[in-house]
N, C-alpha and C positions, 0 to 999 in steps of 0.2 A: 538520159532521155527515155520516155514510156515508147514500148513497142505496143501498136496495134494488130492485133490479130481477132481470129473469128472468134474468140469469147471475150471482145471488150464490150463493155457495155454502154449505151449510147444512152445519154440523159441532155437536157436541153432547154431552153428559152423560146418561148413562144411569143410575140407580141409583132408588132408594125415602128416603122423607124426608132431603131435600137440600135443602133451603132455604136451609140457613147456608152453602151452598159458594160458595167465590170462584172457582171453575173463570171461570165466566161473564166475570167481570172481568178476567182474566188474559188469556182467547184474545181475547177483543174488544180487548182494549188491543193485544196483540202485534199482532190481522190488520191494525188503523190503521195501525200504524206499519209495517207489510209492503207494506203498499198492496191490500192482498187484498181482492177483491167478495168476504167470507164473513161470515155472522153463527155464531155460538157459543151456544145454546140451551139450559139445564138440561130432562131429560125426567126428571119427580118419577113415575115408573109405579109403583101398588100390585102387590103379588107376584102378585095373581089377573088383572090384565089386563098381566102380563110377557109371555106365550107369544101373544097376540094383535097384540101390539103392537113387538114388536122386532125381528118379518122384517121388518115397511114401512119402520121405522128403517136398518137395515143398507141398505135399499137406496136411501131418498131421500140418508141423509146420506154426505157425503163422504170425511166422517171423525168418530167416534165416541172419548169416553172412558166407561168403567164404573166404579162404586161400588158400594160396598155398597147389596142383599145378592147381586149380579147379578157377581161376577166369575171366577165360577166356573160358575155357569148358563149362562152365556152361549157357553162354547165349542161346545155341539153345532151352534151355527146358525152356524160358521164354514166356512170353507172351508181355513185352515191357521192354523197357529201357527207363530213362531219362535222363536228357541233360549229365548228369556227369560221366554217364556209355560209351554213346556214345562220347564222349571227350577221355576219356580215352583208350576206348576199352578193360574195364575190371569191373568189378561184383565182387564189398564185399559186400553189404546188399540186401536184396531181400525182398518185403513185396506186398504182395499178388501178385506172381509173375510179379512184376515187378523188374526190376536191379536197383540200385542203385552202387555210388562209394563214400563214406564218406571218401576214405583216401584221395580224393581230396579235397573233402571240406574241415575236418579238418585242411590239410598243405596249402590252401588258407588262413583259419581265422588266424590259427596260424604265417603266413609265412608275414603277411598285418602289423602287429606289427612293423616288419624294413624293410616297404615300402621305406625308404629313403634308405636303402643299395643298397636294390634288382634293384631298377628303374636306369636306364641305367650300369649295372652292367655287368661284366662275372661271370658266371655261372659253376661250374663244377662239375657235378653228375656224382658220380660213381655206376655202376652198368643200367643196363636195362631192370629190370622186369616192372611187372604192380605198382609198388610201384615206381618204378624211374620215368615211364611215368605220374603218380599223381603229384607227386613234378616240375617236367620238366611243365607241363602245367600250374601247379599254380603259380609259378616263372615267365615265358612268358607272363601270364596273368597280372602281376602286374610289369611289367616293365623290366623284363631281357633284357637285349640290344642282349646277346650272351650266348647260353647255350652250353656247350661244354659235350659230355659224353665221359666215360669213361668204357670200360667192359672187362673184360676178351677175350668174345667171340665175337669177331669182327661180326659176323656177323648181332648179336641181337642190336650190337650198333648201326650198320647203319640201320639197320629195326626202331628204336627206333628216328635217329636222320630224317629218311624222313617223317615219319608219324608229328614229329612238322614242318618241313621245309612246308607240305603239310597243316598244319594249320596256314601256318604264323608267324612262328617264325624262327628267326637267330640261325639255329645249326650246328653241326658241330661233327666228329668221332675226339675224342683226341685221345692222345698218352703218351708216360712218359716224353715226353718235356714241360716243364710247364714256359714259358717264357711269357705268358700275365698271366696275374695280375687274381688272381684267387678272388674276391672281394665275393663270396657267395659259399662254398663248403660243397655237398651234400655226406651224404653215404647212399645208399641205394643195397648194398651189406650184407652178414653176418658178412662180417672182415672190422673192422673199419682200421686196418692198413694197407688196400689196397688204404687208401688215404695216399700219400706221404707229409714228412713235407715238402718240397716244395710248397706245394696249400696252408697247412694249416697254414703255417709263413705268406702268403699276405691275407688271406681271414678274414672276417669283420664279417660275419655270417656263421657257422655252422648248417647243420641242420644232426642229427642223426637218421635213424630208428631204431638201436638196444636200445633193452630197460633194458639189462641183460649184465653185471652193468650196470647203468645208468650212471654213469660217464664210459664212453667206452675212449680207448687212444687216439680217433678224439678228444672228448670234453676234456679232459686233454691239449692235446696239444691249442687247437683254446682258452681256457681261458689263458693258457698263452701267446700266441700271442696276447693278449685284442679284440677277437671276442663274438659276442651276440653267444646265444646259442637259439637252437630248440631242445630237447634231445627225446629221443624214445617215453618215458617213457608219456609224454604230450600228444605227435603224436597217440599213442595207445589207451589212457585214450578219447580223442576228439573225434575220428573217431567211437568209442564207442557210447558214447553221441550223436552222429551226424545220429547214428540208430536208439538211442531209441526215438530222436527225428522225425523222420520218422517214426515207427514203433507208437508213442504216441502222437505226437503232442506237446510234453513236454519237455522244456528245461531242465536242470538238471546241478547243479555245479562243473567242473571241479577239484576245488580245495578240495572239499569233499571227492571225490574219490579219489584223489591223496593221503590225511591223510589218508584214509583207509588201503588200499596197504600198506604206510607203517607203518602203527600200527597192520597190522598183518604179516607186516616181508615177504612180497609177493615181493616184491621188495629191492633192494640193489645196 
């Protein structure tokens, strides 16, 4: 067991109801096996004690990630961003106040694997948080022909679909008419059965963010269709890695962490 003393280093989780995240378990298990004096801390802060509470954060901890609903609130109290923050226009990792976005990176490295689907492909991502505009830009990035979104709330989706039109890419606000060929279909929503089996009968690639089950009814269905898969559970483990890499300089094994999680039943 890691002894704490006055040179551990404190890194952490910023976001509002977080209780079910395995962030905690992930960086504690890598800084073990790093040899690192650092613990890794969820900070569960309500939206009214966020602006009281996250300069002291920024400055005790070492290195910080953010969640929802803080990943976009959080840039004014930086002092830079890099290219992947400013792409996105959202902040999961911070190291010495600067922003970072590893959930782009990660769904880049991961999503570059079936570069042959994605490239001249349609696209259809559901949902338009800061996690939808991660995946949307790394897809357009590697060849999306056409990215179509899909949301609930109309209005985020056309916020979400000008912001790529205004970097160059072909988008577009969907609808429940799913009459072009859905060739790469995104959830980045909480409810995987907010994609209809209409996308996910033509679509080739899957990518899921939910990571709780990891088989979600998106990925049941798209493996019965014979689509590749992206599942959460990957996506979460990466983007992880993709801080400590930032944060260390050190690459670290994806598939280490993966056996971990589930040899301690943290996943299912």
């Amino acid at each position: 067991m890691r002894e704490i003393d006055s040179g551990t280093e404190l890194y952490g989780l910023i976001g509002s109801g977080i209780a079910y995240t395995l962030s905690p378990a992930i960086h504690n298990y890598v800084f073990e096996k790093l040899n690192r004096n650092a613990i890794y801390y969820p900070f569960d802060i309500p939206v009214e004690k966020f602006e009281k509470t996250v300069g002291a954060l920024l400055e005790i901890c070492k290195g910080l990630n953010v969640t929802i609903p803080y990943k976009e609130v959080v840039i004014p109290y930086l002092s830079s961003l890099d290219e992947t923050a400013e792409k996105v226009g959202a902040v999961n990792t911070v190291d010495r106040l600067k922003g970072y976005n590893t959930d782009y990176i990660a769904l880049r490295k991961l999503a570059s694997r079936y570069r042959d689907i994605i490239e001249n492909s349609t696209c259809y991502i559901f949902g338009a948080g800061g996690a939808a505009k991660a995946v949307a830009i790394a897809l357009g990035e590697l060849g999306c022909r056409e990215i179509v979104v899909v949301n609930r709330t109309q209005r985020r989706a056309v916020n979400m679909v000008q912001k790529l039109r205004n970097m160059g890419f072909n988008a577009e606000v969907g609808d429940r008419d799913y009459e072009k060929r859905c060739n790469v279909v995104v959830n980045a929503t909480p409810n995987p059965d907010f994609v209809p089996d209409t996308c996910v009968e033509k679509s080739r690639l899957a990518i899921e963010l939910v990571y709780r089950p990891i088989e979600t009814s998106l990925i049941r269905r798209a493996l019965k269709a014979g689509a590749k898969i992206v599942n959460g559970l990957e996506i979460l483990v990466a983007q992880a890695l993709e801080a400590q890499k930032i944060w260390f300089g050190v690459e670290y094994p994806i598939d280490d962490v993966l056996r971990y999680l589930y040899a301690r039943k943290l996943v299912w």
